[in-house]
Each structure stands twice: as C-alpha cells, then as structure tokens.
N, C-alpha and C positions, 0 to 999 in steps of 0.2 A: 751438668751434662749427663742425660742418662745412657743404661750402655748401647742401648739403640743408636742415640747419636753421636757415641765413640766407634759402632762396630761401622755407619755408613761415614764418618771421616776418616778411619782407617784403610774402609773401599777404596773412596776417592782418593787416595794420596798418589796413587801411580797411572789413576784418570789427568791430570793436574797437565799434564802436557799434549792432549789428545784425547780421546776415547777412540781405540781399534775395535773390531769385531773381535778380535783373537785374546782381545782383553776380557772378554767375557767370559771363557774361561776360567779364567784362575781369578775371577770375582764370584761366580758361583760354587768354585770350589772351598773357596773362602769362608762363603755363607754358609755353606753345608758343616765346615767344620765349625764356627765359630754357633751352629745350633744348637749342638750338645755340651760346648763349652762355655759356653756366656747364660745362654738361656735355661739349659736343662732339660732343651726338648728329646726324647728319646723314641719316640714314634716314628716312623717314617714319612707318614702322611703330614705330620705336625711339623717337621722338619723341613720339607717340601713346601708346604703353606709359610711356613716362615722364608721361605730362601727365594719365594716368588716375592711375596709382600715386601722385602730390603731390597731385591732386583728393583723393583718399580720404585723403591723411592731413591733408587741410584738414579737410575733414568730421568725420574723428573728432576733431579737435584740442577739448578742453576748453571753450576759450575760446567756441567759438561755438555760439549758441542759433540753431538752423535756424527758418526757419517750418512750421508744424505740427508735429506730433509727427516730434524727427528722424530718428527709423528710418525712418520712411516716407519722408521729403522724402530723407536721403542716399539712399535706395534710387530715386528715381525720377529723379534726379541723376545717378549712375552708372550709369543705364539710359540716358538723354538723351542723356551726356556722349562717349560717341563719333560719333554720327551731327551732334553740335555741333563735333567738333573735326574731323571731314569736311568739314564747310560751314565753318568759319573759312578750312581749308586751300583752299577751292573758291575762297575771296574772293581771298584772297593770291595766286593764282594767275591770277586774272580769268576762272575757269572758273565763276561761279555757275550751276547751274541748280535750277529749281523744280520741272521733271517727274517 
C-alpha cells in the first residue's frame, strides 16, 4: 500500500458513517498537514495542488455517498475547496482577513 493510499484510507475512516459538508473541514486540514509530513511538499502552491488532487480522489472514492446528488456536491466542493484551503492557510499564519 503506498502512502497515498494510506493517507486517503486514513481520510475515509470517519467518512464511514456518512459524508457531512462540515466534514470537509477537517479532511482538508488533514491533507494540508499530512503535505509536509508524508510527502515533503514545502511549497505552498505544491501543497495546495496536492490537497486538491487527495480531495478529489476522496470524493470519487466508492465508499462515500456525498449529500445531494454527488456530481453536483463534488463539483461545488472543488470549486470551494481552494479559496478554503486559502483561508485554512490565512489562520495558520494569523493573517485572517474577511475583506
């Protein structure tokens, strides 16, 4: 098993009962951490590319039944999910802004 599909069955462990919106969350924050830990990415840009590319093979993974129909829900998820992982990055840095 490589650690790509250790870090997305790690994801899914607490998808297993559901997939929420608010679960998205703390599976991107996940990702983000597990960039610099697993992979070695140290870029930002690199880290972001890798945190969309495990998002989407969460989303297609089998196992999970999105809310609503999920072509819709993955597609407005991956529209979301960079301007979210902007604003995780914005916290971790103690730059928030809301303007």
């Amino acid at each position: 098993m490589t650690d790509l599909e250790k870090l997305v069955d790690e994801l899914l462990e607490p998808l297993k009962d559901g997939c929420q919106i608010q679960d998205l969350w703390d599976i991107v924050v996940s990702i983000m951490k597990h960039a610099e830990d697993w992979v070695g990415l140290t870029s930002g840009a690199d880290k972001k590319e890798f945190a969309l590319e495990v998002l989407e093979i969460i989303l297609d993974h089998e196992s999970i039944d999105l809310p609503g129909p999920d072509w819709i829900t993955k597609r407005v998820v991956m529209w979301l999910a960079p301007s979210l992982i902007d604003k995780f990055v914005d916290i971790a840095k103690d730059k928030l802004n809301f303007g």
